[in-house]
C-alpha positions in Angstrom: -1.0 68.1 134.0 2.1 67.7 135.7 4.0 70.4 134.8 3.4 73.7 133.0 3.9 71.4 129.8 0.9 70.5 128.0 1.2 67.1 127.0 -0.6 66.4 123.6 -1.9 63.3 122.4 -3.4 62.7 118.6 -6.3 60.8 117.5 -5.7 60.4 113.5 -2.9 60.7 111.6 -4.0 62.2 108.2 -4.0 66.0 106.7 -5.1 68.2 109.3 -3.7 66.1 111.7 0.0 66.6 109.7 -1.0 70.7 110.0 -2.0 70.7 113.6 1.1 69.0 114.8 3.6 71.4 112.4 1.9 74.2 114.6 1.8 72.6 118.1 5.5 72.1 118.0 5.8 75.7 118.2 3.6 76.7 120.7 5.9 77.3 124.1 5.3 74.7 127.0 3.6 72.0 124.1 4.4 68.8 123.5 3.3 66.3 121.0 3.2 63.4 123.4 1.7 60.7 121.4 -0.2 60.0 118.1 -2.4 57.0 117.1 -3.5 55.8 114.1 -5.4 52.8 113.3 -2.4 51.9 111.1 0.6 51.3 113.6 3.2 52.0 110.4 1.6 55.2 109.8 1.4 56.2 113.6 5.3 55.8 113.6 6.2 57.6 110.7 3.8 60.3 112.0 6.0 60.2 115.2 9.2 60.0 113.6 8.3 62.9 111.2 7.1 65.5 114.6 9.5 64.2 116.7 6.8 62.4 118.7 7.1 60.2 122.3 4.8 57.6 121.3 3.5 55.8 118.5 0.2 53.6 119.5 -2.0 51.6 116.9 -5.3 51.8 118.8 -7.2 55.6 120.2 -7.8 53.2 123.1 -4.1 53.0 124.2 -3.4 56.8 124.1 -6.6 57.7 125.6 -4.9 55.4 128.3 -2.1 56.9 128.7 -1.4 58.8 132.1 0.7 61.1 130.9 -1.3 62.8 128.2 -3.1 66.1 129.4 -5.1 67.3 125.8 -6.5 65.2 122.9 -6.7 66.7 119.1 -9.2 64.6 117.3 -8.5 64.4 113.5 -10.7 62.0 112.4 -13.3 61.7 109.3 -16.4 63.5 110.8 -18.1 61.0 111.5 -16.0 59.7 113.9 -15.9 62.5 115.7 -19.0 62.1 119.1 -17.3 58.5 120.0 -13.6 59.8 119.8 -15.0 62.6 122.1 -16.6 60.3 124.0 -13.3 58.0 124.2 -11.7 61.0 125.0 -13.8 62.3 128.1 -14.4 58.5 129.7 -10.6 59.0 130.6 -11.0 62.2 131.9 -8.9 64.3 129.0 -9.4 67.4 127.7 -10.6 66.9 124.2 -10.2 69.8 121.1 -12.4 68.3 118.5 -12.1 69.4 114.8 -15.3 71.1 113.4 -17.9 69.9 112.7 -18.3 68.7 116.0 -20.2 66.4 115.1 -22.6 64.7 112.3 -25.8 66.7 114.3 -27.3 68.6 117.0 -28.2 65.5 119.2 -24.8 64.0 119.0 -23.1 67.3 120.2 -25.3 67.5 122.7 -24.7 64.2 123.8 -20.4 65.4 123.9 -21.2 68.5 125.6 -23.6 66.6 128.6 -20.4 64.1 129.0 -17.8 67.3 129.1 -20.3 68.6 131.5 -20.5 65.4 133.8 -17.0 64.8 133.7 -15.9 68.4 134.6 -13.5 68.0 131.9 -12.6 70.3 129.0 -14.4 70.0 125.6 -14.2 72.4 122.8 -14.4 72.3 118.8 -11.7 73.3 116.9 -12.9 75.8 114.7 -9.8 77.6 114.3 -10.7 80.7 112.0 -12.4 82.3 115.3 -8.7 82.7 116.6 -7.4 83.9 114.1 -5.7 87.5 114.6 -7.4 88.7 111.1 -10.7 87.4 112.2 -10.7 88.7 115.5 -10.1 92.2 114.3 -13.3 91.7 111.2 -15.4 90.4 114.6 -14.6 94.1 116.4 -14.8 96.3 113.4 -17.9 94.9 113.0 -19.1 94.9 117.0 -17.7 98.6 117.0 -19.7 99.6 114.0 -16.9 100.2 111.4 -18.9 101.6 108.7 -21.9 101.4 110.0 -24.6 98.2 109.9 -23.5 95.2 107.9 -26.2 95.1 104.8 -24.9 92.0 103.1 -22.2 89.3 103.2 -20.9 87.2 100.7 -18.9 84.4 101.5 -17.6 81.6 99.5 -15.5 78.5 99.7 -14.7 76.3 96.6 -12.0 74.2 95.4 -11.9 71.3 92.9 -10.6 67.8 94.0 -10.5 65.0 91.5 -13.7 62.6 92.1 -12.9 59.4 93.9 -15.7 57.9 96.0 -13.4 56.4 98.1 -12.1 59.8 99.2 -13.4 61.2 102.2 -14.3 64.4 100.9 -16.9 62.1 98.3 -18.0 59.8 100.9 -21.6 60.4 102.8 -21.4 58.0 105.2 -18.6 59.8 107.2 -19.7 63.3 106.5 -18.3 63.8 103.0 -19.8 66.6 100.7 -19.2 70.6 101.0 -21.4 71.2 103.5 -20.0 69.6 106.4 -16.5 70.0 104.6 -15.8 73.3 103.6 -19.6 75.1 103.8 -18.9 75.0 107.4 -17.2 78.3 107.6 -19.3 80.6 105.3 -22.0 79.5 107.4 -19.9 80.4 110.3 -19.0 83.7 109.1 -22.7 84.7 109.3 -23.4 83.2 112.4 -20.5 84.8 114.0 -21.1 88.4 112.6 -24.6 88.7 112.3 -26.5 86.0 114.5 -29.1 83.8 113.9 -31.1 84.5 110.7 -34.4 84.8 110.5 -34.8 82.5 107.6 -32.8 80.6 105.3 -33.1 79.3 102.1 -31.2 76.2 100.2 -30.5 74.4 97.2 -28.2 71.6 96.2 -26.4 69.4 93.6 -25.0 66.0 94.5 -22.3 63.5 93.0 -23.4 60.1 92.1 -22.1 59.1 96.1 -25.0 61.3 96.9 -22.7 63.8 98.9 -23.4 67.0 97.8 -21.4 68.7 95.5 -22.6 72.0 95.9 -24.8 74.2 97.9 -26.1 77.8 97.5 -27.3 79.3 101.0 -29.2 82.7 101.7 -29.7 84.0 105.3 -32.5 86.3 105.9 -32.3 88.8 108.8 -34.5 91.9 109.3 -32.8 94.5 108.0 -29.4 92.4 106.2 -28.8 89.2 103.7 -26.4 86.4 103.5 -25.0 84.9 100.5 -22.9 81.5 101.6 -21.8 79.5 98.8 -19.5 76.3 99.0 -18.6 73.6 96.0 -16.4 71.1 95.4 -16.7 71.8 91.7 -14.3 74.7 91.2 -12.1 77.0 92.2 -13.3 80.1 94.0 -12.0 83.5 95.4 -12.7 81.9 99.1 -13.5 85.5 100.3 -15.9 87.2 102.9 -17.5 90.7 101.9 -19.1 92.4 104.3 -21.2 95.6 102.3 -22.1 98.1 105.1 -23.1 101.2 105.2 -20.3 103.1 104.8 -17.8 100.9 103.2 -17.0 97.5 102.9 -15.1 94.7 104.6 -13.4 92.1 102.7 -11.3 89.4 104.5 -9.5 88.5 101.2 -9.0 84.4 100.4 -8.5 82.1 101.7 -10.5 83.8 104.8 -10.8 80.9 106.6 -7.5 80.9 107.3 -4.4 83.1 107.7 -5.2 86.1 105.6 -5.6 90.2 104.7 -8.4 92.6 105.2 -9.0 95.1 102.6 -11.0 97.8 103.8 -13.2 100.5 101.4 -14.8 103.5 102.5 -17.8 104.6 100.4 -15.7 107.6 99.2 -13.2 104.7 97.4 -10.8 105.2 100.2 -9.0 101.4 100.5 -6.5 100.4 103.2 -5.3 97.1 103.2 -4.6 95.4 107.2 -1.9 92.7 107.1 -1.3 90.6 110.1 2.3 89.0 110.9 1.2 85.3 110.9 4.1 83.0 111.5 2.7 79.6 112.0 -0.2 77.9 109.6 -2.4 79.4 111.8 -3.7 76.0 114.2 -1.1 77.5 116.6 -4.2 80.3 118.0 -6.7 77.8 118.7 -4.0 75.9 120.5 -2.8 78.4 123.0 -6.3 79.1 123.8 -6.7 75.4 124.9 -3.5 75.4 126.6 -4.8 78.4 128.9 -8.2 76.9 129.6 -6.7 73.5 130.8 -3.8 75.9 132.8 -6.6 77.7 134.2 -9.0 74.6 135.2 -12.1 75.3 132.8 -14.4 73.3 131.4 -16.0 75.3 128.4 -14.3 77.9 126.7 -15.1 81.7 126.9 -14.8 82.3 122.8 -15.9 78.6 121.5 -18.4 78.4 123.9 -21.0 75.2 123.6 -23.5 77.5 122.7 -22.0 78.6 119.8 -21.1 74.8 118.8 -24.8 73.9 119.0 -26.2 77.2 117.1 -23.7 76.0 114.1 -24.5 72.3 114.1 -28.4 73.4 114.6 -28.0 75.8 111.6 -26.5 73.1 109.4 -28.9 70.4 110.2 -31.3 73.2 109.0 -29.7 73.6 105.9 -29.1 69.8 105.4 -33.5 69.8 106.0 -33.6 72.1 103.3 -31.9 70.1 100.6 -32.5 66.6 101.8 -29.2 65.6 102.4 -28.9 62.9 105.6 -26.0 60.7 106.0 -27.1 57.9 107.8 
């Protein structure tokens, strides 16, 4: 970093990469550098469209590229450990989209190459910046209403099946699990540890992704009820029943949202919070600060809450024989 200006380079030109870049070009001191896409044409219509430096056709020539401080990779999951690799090798500071990676060793592998390098690594699991979320973590650290009994948290929606989507396809990570069951699963983790026990089940398209999986966390005195599907629509919400009321982070809650809260007299109140960007704009100030500030692991992402999600899911995945490779 030359400058106070972060200098941005993307790996993947596709959906969350189009959301990422609307919110970077907002964040003070940012600039989208350079994007590359394995399709040059796309790369430069990327570039055109976010007002871009560079266009390249291979992740080899931006990793390459002097001037590029931070790398956002938004490729298909399983893509994700060599783009990291890639990414490190040339000494940048790589934010990863979650999942991390496909499993446990494969992060580990990332997070041993961040650590040899000195250089930053961190996956972009944006909902744990949000300012919604942030609050829910410290009414809950603070006690709110009391212990947290039970959580309910969902995430459906219903895309048309095509096994050439990504979403459908296995061998890159496809299926709700790694897709969208990511962040249920990360609700719990993040609000009331590591359970106990879990139990799973599963339905599966014809791709053999799944299509559907019902998960239930057991701690000692509180339950966890994470649901996520590609077969329908859902309310996408997070319920936290405590003692004394409940929390609800109201859908989508993965993302910019409300918090309803309910005392146990029927008292409701609902929180909003002035969100102004998509909500990728959180995550990426945090990285901006870390690489300002010379660290190598961040303080909220940290690598050990990386590998207690991707350990958690290859549980899960145990549980309803799903494996990808």
């Amino acid at each position: 970093m030359k400058s106070n200006i972060i200098n941005w380079g993307i790996i993947g030109a596709g959906k969350i990469a189009t959301k990422f870049a609307t919110d970077l070009n907002t964040v003070t001191n940012s600039n989208l550098y350079a994007i590359a896409s394995r399709n040059l044409e796309k790369a430069k219509l990327f570039r055109k469209e976010f007002n871009a430096d560079i266009a390249y056709g291979s992740y080899e020539d931006l990793v390459k590229d002097a001037n590029i401080d931070a790398i956002y990779i938004a490729t298909p999951h399983s893509f994700h450990k060599a783009h990291t690799i890639l990414g490190l090798n040339h000494n940048k500071a790589v934010l990863c989209e979650k999942p991390f990676a496909m499993h446990l060793q494969e992060v580990e592998e990332m997070i041993q190459l961040s650590k040899e390098k000195n250089t930053l690594l961190m996956e972009a699991l944006w909902t744990l910046f949000l300012p919604h979320y942030q609050y829910v973590l410290e009414l809950i650290k603070n006690k709110h209403f009391g212990e947290v009994l039970l959580l309910e948290a969902d995430f459906g929606f219903h895309p048309t099946y095509n096994e050439t989507s990504r979403v459908f396809d296995k061998s890159v990570g496809g299926g709700s699990l790694l897709d969208i069951g990511i962040y249920p699963v990360f609700a719990a983790l993040s609000t009331l540890g590591q359970p106990e026990s879990i139990e799973a089940t599963a339905e599966f398209f014809s791709s053999g992704a799944d299509s559907k999986c019902d998960i239930t966390f057991h701690y000692n005195s509180a339950k966890a009820n994470l649901k996520s599907t590609l077969l329908a629509e859902t309310n996408t919400e997070a319920i936290f029943h405590c003692e004394n009321g409940i929390i609800k982070i109201n859908g989508r809650f993965h993302e910019p949202s409300s918090v309803t809260l309910m005392d146990n007299n029927g008292h409701s109140e609902l929180k909003t919070f002035n969100n102004k960007t998509i909500g990728y704009s959180y995550e990426i100030e945090h990285f901006n600060q870390l690489i300002r500030k010379g660290k190598t692991e961040s303080d909220l992402m940290t690598f050990e809450k990386s590998k207690q999600l991707i350990r958690t899911l290859d549980a899960i995945r145990a549980l309803i024989s799903l494996n990808y490779f």
